[in-house]
LUMBA-181089 format. One record per residue: residue in one letter; x, y, z negated of N, C-alpha, C in turn. Coordinates in nm, 3 decimals. Each point is the difference from the previous one (the first is absolute). Layout:
<site><rest>A</rest><n_px>X</n_px><n_py>Y</n_py><n_pz>Z</n_pz><ca_px>X</ca_px><ca_py>Y</ca_py><ca_pz>Z</ca_pz><c_px>X</c_px><c_py>Y</c_py><c_pz>Z</c_pz></site>
...
END
This chain:
<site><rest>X</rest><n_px>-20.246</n_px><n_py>7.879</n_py><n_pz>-7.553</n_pz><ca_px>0.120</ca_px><ca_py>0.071</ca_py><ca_pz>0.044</ca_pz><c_px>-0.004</c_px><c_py>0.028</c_py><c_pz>0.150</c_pz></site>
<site><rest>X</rest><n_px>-0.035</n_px><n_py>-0.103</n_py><n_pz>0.059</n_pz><ca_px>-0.048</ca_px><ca_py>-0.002</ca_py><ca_pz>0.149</ca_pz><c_px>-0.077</c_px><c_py>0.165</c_py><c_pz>0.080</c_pz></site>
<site><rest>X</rest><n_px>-0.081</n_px><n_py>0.015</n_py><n_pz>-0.124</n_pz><ca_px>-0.146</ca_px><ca_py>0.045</ca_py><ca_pz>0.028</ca_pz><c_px>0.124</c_px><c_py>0.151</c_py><c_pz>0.005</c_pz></site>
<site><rest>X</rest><n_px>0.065</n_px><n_py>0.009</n_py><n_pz>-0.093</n_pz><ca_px>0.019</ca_px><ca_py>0.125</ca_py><ca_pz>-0.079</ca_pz><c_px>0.117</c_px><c_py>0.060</c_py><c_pz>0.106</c_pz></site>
<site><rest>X</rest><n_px>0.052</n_px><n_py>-0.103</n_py><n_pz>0.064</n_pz><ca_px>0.109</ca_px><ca_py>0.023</ca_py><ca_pz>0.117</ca_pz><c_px>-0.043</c_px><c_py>0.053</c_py><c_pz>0.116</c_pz></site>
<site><rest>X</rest><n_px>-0.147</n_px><n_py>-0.092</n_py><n_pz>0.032</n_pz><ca_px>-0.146</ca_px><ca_py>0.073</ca_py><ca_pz>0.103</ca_pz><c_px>0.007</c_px><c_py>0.117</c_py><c_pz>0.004</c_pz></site>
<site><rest>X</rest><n_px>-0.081</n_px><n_py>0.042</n_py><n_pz>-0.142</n_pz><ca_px>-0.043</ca_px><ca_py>0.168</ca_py><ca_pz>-0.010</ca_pz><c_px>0.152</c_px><c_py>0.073</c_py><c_pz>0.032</c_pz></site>
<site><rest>X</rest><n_px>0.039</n_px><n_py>-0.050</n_py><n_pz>-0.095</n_pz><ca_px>0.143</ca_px><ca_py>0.109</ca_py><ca_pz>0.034</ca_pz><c_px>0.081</c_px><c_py>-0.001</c_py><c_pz>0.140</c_pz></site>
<site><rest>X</rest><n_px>-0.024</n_px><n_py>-0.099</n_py><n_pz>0.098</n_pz><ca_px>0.084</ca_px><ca_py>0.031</ca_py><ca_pz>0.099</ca_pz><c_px>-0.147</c_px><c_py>0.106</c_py><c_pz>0.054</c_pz></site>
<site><rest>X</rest><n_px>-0.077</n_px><n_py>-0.041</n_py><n_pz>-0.019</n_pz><ca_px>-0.111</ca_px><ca_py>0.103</ca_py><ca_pz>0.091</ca_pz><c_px>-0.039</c_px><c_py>0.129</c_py><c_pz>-0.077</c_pz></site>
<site><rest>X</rest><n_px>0.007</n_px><n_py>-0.025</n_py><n_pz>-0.062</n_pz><ca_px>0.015</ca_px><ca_py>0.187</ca_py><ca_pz>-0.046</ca_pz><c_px>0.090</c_px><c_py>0.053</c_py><c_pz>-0.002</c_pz></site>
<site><rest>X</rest><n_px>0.111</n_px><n_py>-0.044</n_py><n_pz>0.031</n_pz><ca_px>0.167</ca_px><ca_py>0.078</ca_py><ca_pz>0.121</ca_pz><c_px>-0.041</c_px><c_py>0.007</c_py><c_pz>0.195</c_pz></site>
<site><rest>X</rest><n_px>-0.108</n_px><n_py>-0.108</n_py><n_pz>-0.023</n_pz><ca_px>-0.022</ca_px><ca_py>0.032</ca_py><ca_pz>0.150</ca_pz><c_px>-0.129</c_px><c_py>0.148</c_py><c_pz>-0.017</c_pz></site>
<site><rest>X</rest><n_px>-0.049</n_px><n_py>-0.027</n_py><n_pz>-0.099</n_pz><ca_px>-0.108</ca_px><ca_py>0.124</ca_py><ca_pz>-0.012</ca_pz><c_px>0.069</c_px><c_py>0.155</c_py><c_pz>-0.002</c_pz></site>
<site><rest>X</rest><n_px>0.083</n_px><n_py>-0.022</n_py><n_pz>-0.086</n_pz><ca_px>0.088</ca_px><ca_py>0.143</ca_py><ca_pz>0.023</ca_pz><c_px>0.109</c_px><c_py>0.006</c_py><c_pz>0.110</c_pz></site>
<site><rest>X</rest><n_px>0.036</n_px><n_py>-0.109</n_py><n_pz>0.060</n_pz><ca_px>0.096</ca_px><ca_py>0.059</ca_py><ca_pz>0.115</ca_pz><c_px>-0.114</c_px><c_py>0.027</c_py><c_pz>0.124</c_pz></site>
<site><rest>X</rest><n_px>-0.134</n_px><n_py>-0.032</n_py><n_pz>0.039</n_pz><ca_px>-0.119</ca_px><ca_py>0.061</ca_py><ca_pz>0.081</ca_pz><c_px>-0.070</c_px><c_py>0.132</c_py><c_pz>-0.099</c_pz></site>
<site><rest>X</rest><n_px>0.036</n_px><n_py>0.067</n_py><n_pz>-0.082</n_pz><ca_px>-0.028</ca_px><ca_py>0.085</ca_py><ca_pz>-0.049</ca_pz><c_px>0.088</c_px><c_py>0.109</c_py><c_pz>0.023</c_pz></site>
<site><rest>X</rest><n_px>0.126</n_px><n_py>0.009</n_py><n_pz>-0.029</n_pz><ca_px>0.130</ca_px><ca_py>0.008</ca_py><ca_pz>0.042</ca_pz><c_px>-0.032</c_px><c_py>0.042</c_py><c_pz>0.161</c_pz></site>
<site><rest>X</rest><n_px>-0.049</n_px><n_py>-0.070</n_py><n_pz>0.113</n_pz><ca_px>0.025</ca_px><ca_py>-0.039</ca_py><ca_pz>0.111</ca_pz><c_px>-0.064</c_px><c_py>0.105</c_py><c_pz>0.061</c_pz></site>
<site><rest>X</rest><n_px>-0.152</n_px><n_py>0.002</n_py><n_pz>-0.075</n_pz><ca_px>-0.127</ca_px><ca_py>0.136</ca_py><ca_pz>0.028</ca_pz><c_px>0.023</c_px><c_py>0.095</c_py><c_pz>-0.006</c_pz></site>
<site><rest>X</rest><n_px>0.059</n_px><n_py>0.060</n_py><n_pz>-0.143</n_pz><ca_px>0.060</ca_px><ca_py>0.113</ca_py><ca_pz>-0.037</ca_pz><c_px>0.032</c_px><c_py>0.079</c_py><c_pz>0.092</c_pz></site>
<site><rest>X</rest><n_px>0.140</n_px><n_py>-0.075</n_py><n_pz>0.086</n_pz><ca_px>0.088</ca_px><ca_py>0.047</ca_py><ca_pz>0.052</ca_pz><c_px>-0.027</c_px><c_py>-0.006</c_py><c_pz>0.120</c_pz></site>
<site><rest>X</rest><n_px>-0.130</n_px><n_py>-0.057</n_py><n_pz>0.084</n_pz><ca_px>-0.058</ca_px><ca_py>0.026</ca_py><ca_pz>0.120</ca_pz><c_px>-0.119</c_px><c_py>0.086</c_py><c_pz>-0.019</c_pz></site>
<site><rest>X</rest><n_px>-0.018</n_px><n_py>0.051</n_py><n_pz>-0.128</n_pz><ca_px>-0.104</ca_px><ca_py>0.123</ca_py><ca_pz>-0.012</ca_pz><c_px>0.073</c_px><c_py>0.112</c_py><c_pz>0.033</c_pz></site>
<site><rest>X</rest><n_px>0.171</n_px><n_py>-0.011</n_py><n_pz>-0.104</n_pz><ca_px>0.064</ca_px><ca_py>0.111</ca_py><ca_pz>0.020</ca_pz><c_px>0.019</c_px><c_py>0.071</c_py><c_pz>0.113</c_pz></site>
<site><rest>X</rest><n_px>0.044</n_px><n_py>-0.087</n_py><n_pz>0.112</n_pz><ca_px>-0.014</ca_px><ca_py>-0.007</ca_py><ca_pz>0.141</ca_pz><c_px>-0.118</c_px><c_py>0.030</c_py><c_pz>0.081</c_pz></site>
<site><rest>X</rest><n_px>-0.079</n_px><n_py>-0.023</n_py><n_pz>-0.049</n_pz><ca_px>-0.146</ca_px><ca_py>0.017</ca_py><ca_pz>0.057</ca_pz><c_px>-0.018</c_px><c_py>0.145</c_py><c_pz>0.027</c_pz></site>
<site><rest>X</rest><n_px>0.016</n_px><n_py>0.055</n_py><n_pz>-0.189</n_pz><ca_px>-0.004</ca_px><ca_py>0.138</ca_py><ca_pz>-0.034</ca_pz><c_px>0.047</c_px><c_py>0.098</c_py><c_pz>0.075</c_pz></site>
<site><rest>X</rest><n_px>0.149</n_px><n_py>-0.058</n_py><n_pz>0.033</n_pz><ca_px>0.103</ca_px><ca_py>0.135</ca_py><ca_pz>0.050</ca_pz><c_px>-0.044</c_px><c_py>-0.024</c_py><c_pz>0.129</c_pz></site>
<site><rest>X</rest><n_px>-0.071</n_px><n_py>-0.107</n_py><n_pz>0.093</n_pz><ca_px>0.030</ca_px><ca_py>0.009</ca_py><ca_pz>0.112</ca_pz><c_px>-0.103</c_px><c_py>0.077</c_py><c_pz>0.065</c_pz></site>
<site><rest>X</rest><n_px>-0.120</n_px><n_py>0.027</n_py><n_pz>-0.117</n_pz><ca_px>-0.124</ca_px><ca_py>0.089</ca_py><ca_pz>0.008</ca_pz><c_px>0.048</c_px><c_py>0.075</c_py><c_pz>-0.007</c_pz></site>
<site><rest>X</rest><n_px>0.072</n_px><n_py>0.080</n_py><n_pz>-0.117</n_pz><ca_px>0.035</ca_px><ca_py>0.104</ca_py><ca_pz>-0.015</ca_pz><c_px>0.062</c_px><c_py>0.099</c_py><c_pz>0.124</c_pz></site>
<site><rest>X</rest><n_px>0.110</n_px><n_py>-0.088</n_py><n_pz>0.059</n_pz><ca_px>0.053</ca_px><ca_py>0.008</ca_py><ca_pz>0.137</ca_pz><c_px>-0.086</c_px><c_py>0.019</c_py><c_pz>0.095</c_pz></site>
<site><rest>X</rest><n_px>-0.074</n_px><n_py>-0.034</n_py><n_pz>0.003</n_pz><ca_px>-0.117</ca_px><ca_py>-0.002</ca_py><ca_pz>0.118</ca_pz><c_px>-0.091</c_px><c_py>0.116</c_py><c_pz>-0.017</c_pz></site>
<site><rest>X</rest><n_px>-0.043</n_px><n_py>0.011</n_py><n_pz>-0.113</n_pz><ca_px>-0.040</ca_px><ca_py>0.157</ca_py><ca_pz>-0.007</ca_pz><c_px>0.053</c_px><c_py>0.125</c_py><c_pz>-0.002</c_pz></site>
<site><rest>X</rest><n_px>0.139</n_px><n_py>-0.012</n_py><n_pz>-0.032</n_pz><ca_px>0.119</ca_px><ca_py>0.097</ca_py><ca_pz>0.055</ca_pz><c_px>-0.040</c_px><c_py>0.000</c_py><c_pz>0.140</c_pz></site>
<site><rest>X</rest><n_px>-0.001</n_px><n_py>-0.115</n_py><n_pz>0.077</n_pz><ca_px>0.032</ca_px><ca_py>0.038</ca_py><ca_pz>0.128</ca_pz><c_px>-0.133</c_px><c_py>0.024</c_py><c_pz>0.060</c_pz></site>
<site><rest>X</rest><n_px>-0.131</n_px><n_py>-0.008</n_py><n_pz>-0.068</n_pz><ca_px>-0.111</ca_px><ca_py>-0.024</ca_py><ca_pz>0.066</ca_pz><c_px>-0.034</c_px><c_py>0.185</c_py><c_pz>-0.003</c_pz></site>
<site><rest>X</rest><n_px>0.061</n_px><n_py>0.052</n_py><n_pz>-0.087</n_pz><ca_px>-0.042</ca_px><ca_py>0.131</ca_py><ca_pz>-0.056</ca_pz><c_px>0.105</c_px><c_py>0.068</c_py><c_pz>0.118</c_pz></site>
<site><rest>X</rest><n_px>0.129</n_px><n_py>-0.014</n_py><n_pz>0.002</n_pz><ca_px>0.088</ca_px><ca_py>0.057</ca_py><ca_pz>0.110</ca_pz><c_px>-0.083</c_px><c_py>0.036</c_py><c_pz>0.137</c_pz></site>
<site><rest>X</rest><n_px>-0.075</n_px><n_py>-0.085</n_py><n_pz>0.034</n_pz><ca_px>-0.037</ca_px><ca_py>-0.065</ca_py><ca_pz>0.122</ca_pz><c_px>-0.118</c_px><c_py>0.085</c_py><c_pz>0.014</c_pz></site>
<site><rest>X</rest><n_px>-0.081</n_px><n_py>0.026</n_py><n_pz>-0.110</n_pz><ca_px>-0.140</ca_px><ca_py>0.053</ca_py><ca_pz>-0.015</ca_pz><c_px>0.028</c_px><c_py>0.177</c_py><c_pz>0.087</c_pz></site>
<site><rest>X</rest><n_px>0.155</n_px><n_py>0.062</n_py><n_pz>-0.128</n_pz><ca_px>0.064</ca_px><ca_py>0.094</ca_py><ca_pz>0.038</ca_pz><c_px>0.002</c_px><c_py>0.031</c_py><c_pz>0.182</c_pz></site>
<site><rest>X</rest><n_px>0.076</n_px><n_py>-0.090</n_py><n_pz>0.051</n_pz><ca_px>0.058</ca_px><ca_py>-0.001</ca_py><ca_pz>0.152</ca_pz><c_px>-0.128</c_px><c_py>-0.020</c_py><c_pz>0.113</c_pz></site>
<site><rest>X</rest><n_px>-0.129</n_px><n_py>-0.072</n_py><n_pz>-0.093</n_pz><ca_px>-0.103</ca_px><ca_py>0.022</ca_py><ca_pz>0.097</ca_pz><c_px>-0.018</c_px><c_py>0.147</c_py><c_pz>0.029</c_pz></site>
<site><rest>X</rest><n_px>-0.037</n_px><n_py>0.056</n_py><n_pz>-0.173</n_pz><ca_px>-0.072</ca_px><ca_py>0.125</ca_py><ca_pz>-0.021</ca_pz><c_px>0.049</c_px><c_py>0.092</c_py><c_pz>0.082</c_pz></site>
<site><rest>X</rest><n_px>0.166</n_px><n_py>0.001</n_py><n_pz>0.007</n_pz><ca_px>0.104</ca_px><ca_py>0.094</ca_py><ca_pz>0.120</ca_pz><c_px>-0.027</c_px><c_py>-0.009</c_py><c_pz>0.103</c_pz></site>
<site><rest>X</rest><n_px>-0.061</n_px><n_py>-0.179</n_py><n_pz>0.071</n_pz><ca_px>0.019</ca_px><ca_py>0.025</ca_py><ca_pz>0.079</ca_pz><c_px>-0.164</c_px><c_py>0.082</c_py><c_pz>0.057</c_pz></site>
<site><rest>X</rest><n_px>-0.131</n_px><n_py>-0.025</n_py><n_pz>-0.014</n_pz><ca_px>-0.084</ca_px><ca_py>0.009</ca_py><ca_pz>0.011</ca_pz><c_px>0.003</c_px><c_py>0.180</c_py><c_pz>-0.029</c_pz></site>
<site><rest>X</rest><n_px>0.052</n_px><n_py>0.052</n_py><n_pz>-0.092</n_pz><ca_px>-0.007</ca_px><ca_py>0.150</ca_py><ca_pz>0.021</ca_pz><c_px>0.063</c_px><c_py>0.050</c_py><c_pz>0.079</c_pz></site>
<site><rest>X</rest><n_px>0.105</n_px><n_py>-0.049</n_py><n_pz>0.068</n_pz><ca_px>0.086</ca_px><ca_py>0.036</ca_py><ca_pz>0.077</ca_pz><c_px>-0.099</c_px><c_py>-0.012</c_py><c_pz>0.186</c_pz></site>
<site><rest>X</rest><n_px>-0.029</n_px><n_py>-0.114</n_py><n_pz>0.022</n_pz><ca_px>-0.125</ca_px><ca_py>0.039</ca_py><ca_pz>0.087</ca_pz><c_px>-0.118</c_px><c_py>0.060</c_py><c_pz>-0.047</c_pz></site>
<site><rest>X</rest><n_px>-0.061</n_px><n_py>-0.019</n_py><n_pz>-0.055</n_pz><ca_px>-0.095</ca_px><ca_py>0.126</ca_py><ca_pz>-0.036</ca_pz><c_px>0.059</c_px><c_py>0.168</c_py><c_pz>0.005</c_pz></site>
<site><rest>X</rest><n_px>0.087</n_px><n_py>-0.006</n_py><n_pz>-0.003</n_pz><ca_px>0.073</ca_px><ca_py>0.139</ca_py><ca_pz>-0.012</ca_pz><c_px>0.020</c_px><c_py>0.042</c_py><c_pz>0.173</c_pz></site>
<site><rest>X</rest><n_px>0.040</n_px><n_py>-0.109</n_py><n_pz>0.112</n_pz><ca_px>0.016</ca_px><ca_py>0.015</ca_py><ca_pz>0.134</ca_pz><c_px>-0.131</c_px><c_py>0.020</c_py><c_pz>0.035</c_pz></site>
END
């Protein structure tokens, strides 16, 4: 009974660190996502600016 109380409290700890990943992947994801929004913006404002002297 001991044993069976073992597994089972730890395979609630297995899914609440499963649980835990998930939701710092989710985060992970968007914050890439975000970052390539802004990495691409940025790519834009070089390109402006660099034609814009080339053009002087």
């Amino acid at each position: 009974a001991a044993g069976t109380r073992d597994v089972s409290r730890h395979a609630g700890g297995v899914t609440e660190g499963a649980q835990q990943t998930g939701a710092a992947a989710t985060q992970v994801r968007a914050a890439s996502g975000e970052l390539a929004q802004k990495a691409e913006l940025l790519r834009g404002q070089v390109d402006r600016f660099l034609g814009g002297i080339r053009a002087a």
